[in-house]
N, C-alpha and C positions, 0 to 999 in steps of 0.2 A: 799221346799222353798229354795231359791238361798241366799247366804250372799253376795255373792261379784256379779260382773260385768266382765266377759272377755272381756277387750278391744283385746285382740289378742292370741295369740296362746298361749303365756305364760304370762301376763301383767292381773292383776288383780287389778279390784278398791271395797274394799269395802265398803259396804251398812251401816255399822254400824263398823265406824274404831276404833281398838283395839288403848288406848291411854298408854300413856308410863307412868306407876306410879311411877315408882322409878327408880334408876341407882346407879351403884357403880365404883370405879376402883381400882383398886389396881395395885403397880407397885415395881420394884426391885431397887436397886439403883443405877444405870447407867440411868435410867430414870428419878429418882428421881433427878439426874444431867441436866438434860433435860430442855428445854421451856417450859413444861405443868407441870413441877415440883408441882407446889402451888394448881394446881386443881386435882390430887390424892388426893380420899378417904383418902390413905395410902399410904405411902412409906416404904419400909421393906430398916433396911441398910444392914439385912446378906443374903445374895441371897442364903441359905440356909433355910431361911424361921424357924430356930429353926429343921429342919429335921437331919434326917443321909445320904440321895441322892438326887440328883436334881429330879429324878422323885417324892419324897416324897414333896418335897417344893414343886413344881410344882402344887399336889394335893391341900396343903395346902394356894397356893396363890388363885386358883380357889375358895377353899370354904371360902375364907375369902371376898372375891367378892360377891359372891351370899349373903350370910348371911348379908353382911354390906346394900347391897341391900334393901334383905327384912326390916332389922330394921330402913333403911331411910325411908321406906313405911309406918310402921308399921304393919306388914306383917310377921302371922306366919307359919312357914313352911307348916303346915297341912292344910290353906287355900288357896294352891298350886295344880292347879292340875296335871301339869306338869312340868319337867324340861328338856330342851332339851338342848344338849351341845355334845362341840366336843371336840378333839385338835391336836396337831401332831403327840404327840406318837405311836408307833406300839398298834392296838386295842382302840385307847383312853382311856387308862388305868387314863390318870390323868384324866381326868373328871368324868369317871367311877369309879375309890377310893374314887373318893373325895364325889360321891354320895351316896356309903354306910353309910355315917354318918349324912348327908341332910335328908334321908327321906321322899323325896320327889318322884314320880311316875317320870320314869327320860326314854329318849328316848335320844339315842345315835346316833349321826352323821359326818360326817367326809370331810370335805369341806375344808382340810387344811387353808390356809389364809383365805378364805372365809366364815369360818365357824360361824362369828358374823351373817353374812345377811344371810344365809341359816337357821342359827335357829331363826332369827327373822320373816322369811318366813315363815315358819313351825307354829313357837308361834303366829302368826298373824293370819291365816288359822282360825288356835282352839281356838284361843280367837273370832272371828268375826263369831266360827259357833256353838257357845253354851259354852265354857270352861269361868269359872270365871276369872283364874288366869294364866299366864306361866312366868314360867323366860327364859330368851332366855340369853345363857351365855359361855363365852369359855377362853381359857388362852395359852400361851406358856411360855418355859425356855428359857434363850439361852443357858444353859449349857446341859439340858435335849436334847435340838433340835442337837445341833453341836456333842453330844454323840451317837447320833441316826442317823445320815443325812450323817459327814463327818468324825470328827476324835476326837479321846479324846481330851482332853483342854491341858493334858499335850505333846500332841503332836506336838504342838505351829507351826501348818502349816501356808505356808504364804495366805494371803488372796487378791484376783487380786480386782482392781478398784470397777469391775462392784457387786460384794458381798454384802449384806446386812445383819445388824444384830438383830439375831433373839432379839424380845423384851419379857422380862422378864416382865410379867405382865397380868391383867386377868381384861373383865369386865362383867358384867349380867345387864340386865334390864327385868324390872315387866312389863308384861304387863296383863293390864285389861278392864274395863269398866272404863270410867270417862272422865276429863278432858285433855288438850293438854298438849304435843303436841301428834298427833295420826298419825298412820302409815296409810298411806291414799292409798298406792296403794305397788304393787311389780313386778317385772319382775324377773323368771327365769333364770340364765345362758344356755348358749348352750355352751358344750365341744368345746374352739377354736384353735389349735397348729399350728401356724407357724414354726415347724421345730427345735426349738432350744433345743439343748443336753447340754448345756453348767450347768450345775446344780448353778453356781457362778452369771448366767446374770437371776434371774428368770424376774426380772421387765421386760425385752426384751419377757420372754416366756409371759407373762399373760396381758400384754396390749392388745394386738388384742383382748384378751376376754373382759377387761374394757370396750374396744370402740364398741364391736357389741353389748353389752346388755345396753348402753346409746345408742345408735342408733335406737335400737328397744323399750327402754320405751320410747323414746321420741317422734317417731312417734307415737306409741300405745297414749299416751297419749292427742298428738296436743300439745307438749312441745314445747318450745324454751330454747336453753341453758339460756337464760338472765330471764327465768319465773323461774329461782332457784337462791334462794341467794347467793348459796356456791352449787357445786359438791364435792364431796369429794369421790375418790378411794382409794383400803385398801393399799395397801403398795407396788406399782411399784416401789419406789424409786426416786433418781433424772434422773438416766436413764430412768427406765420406764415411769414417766409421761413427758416427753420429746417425747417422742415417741409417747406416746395416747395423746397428741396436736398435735403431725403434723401429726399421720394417721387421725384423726376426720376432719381435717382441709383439706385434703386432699378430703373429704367427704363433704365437705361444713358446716361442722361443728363448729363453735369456740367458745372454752369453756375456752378458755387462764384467761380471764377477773376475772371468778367467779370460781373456779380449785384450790383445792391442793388434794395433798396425806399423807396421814396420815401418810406413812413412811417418810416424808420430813418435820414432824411435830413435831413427839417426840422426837426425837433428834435435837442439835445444830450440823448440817453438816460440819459447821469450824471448831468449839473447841473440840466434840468430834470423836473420830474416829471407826467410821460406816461406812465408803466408802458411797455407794450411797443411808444408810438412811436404817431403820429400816425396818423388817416382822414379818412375826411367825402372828397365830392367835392371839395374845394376843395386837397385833401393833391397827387394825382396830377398838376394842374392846376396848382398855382401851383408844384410843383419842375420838369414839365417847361418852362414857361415863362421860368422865373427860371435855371434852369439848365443843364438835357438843352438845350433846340434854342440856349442862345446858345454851348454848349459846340460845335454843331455848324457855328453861323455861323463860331467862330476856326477851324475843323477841328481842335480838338484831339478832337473825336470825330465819325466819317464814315459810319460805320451802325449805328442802335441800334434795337431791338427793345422797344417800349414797348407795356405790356399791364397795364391798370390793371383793377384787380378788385372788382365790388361785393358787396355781401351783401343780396340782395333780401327783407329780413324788414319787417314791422311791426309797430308798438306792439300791436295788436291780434293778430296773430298769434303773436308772443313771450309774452303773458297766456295765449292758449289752447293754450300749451306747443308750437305746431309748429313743428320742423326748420326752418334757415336755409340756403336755395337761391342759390345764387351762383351767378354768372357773371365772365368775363374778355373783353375786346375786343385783339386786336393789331395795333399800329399800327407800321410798317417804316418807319423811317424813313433816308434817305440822302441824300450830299451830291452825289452823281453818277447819274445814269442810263444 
């Protein structure tokens, strides 16, 4: 017996769509400075999280997400049957710690920026093909990320235009059986690289990925950019979404209208200083959380098209000067079926 519908080669609709029970966000305080400031779950002001290392905090703002989650839900750990979750670190160590003490059957995956829509993909699958419950859930630092990626903090390197900054923050969502809003359909990424080495322009590296996996849900679907309230990309920045406007557009596509990026979201781009706007796992995550799905609880918005996008590079592979390969995950989201 089939759960879902392949509309195409990667583009799935399901038969019985997994609905979003609960949501959480949690955020650091540079965010909590932010425009989405008042719709965090929580704000932490010590970006230490009460730890002794950014990797420890890291842990700790992740399992303060999921947990605030389940108790929005009312939702206990052990009526969970999975939890699926990524992050940046080497191994996904913080999502991985932070599961030792969850207890929950936990599946690890690694879809850097992308990794909200890839476990909501994943949790979606297993909830529409028997599983009661999944949290689909992920976080970044920016102190943990820039310790890992480029240089200690006390190294006080300077940072060019095109840079983004990682966001310190984490979100999860419940999914299960019930009411809206419900994940109605998904598309795939396909691995896309344009060439770029530059590890500081990722938004330039992971747009061509944003634009061929709206390209192809949307055909798959019989979409039109204006049949979605709101599109929403994970974190290209101001450069990046710049760029997936006029390549889409370029494609007979415009999505100028109904478009933003969730990196061009959580931060105020005048007053604070982010260069061209927020990433990290934690960027896609903690704005559809905190904002996208409670936007869709009021119905002030009833289907959105969320396709968060990562930049699959390493510290190791950005030294040995090779190209940054992205990908995009999209996740349909609606208030009705």
């Amino acid at each position: 017996m089939s759960f879902f519908t392949k509309l195409s080669r990667s583009t799935l609709q399901f038969h019985n769509p997994p609905s979003v029970f609960s949501f959480a966000a949690v955020a650091g305080p540079k965010e909590g400075q932010g425009p989405l400031a008042k719709c965090f779950d929580r704000v932490e002001s010590d970006a230490y999280f009460g730890q002794k290392t950014w990797e420890k905090a890291e842990s700790a703002l992740f399992k303060e997400a999921v947990v605030t989650a389940l108790d929005k839900g009312g939702i206990k750990s052990n009526d969970v049957d999975v939890l699926i979750s990524g992050d940046l670190l080497n191994q996904c160590t913080a999502t991985g710690y932070a599961a030792r003490d969850l207890a929950i059957p936990y599946l690890g995956l690694y879809g850097a920026c992308s990794t909200m829509a890839e476990s909501l993909f994943c949790a979606s699958m297993l909830v529409s093909g028997g599983l009661n419950c999944a949290v689909a859930a992920t976080c970044s630092h920016f102190c943990s990320a820039e310790k890992q990626y480029r240089f200690p903090l006390e190294y006080g390197g300077q940072r060019p235009p095109t840079s983004q900054w990682t966001v310190t923050g984490a979100g999860a969502v419940v999914l299960g059986k019930g009411g809206s809003p419900f994940v109605t359909r998904v598309t795939c990424g396909k691995i896309i690289d344009p060439g770029i080495t530059d590890a500081n322009n990722m938004g330039a590296a992971m747009a061509p990925a944003f634009c061929d996996t709206v390209k192809r849900h949307l055909k798959a679907v019989g979409a039109k950019p204006g049949d979605y309230d709101m599109i929403f990309s994970g974190d290209l920045g101001k450069l990046g979404k710049k760029i997936a406007v006029d390549l889409l557009k370029e494609d007979g596509i415009d999505i100028s209208e109904n478009y933003e990026d969730c990196g061009c979201m959580i931060y105020d781009l005048n007053k604070q200083d982010v260069h061209s706007g927020g990433s990290g796992c934690g960027c896609s995550a903690s704005v559809l959380t905190s904002y996208i799905l409670p936007q869709m609880r009021t119905l002030k918005l009833n289907r959105v098209l969320f396709a968060a996008t990562g930049a699959l590079l390493s510290p190791l592979t950005t030294q040995q000067g090779e190209s940054i390969p992205s990908i995009a995950h999209a996740i349909e989201f609606s208030t009705s079926i």
